[in-house]
C-alpha positions in Angstrom: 0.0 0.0 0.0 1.6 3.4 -0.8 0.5 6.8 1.2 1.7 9.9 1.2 3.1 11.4 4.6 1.2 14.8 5.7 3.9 15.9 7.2 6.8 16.1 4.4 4.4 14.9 1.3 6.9 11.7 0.6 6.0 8.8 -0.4 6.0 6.1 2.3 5.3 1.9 2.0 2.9 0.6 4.4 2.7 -2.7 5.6 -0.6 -4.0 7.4 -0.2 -5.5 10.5 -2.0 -6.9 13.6 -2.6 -5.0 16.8 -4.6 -6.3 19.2 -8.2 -6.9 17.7 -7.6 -4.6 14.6 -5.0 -4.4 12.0 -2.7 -1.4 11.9 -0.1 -0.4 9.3 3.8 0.2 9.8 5.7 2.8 7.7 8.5 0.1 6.3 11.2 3.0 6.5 10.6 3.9 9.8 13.1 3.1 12.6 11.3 2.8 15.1 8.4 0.7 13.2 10.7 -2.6 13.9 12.1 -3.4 17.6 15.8 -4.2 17.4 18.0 -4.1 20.4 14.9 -4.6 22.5 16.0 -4.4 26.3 12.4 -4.5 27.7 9.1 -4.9 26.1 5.4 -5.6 26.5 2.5 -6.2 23.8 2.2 -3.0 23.3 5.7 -1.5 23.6 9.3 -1.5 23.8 12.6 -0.7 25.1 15.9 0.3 23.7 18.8 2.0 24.2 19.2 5.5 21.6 21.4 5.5 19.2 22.5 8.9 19.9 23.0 8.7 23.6 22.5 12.3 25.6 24.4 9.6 28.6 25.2 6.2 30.1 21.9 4.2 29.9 19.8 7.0 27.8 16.6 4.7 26.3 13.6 4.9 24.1 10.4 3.3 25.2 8.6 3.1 21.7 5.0 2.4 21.4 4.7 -0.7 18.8 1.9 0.8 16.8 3.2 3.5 14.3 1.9 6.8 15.9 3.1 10.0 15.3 1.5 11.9 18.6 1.7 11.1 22.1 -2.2 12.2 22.6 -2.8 10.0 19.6 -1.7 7.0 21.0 -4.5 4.7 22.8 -4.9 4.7 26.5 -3.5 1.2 26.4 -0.6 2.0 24.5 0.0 4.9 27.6 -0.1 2.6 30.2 2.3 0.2 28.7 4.5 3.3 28.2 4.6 3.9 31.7 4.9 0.5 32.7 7.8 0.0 30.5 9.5 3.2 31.5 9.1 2.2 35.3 10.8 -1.0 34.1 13.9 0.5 32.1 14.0 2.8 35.3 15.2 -0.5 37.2 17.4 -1.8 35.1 19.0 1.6 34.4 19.7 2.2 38.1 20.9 -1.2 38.5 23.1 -0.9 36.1 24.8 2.5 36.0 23.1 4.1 39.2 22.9 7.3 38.6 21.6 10.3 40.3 18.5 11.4 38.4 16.5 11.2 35.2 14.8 13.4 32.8 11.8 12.3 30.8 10.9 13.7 27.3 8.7 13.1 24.9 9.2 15.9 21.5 5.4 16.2 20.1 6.0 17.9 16.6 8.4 19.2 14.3 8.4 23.1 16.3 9.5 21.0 19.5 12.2 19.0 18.0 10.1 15.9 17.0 12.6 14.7 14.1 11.1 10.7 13.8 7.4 10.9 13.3 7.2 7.8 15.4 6.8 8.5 18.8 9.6 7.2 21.7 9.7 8.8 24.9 13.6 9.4 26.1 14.1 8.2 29.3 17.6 10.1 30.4 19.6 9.0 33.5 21.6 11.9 34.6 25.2 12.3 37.0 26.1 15.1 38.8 28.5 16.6 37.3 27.1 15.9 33.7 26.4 19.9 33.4 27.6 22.7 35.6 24.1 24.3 36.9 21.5 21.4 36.4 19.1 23.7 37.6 15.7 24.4 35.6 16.2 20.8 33.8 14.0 20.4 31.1 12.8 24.2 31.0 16.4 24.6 29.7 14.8 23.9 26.0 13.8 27.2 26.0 16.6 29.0 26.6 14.8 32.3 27.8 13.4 30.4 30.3 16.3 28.4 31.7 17.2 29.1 35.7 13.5 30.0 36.8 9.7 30.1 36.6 
């Protein structure tokens, strides 16, 4: 099946496939469309490490469903998000223990959304890693970095 994206107007390949009770398509060149490297996963989602690592033990959790939004996905597909970033939370501190986390989830190209699939970054963080961790994720906007 061939579709156009309404984002960027290329042309993508489909594939149908089954989700649950219904039957879903996956965009063929998309990443995130095919789990590789999973670490964690459920039936709804999975876990894997980001190719371009912000730290030690920086992860995706990815729905399994091609969705573009977070508000788009089901509330289903939100739990298992949760659930699964709970999970890679575990392993991450098990493994490399660090001292806090940031979570992030880029909805849209004006917010830095660059693979229209979504994936929620789950970020372990060291201190040390900056010099004023202060104002964490507010720091995206850099008039508003350091204060409310």
């Amino acid at each position: 099946m061939r579709k156009f994206c309404r984002l960027t107007g290329a042309r993508l390949m489909l594939a149908v496939r089954p989700h649950g009770n219904r039957m879903t398509t996956a965009v063929t060149d998309c990443e995130l469309c095919v789990a590789h490297d999973v670490v964690a996963e459920n039936s709804l989602a999975y876990v894997r490490y980001d190719n371009n690592s912000l730290s030690r033990g920086h992860v995706l959790v990815v729905p399994k469903r091609h969705v573009p939004d977070f508000f788009d996905m089901t509330a289903d597909e939100q739990a298992a998000i949760l659930s699964l970033l709970n999970q890679a939370r575990r392993l991450i501190q098990k493994q490399h223990a660090p001292d806090g986390y940031n979570i992030g989830v880029n909805i849209g190209k004006a917010a830095g959304q660059s693979r229209m699939h979504v994936h929620v970054h789950l970020i372990p963080r060291y201190a040390g890693d900056v010099p004023n961790p202060q104002g964490g994720i507010r720091c995206v906007l850099s008039g508003k970095a350091h204060g409310d």
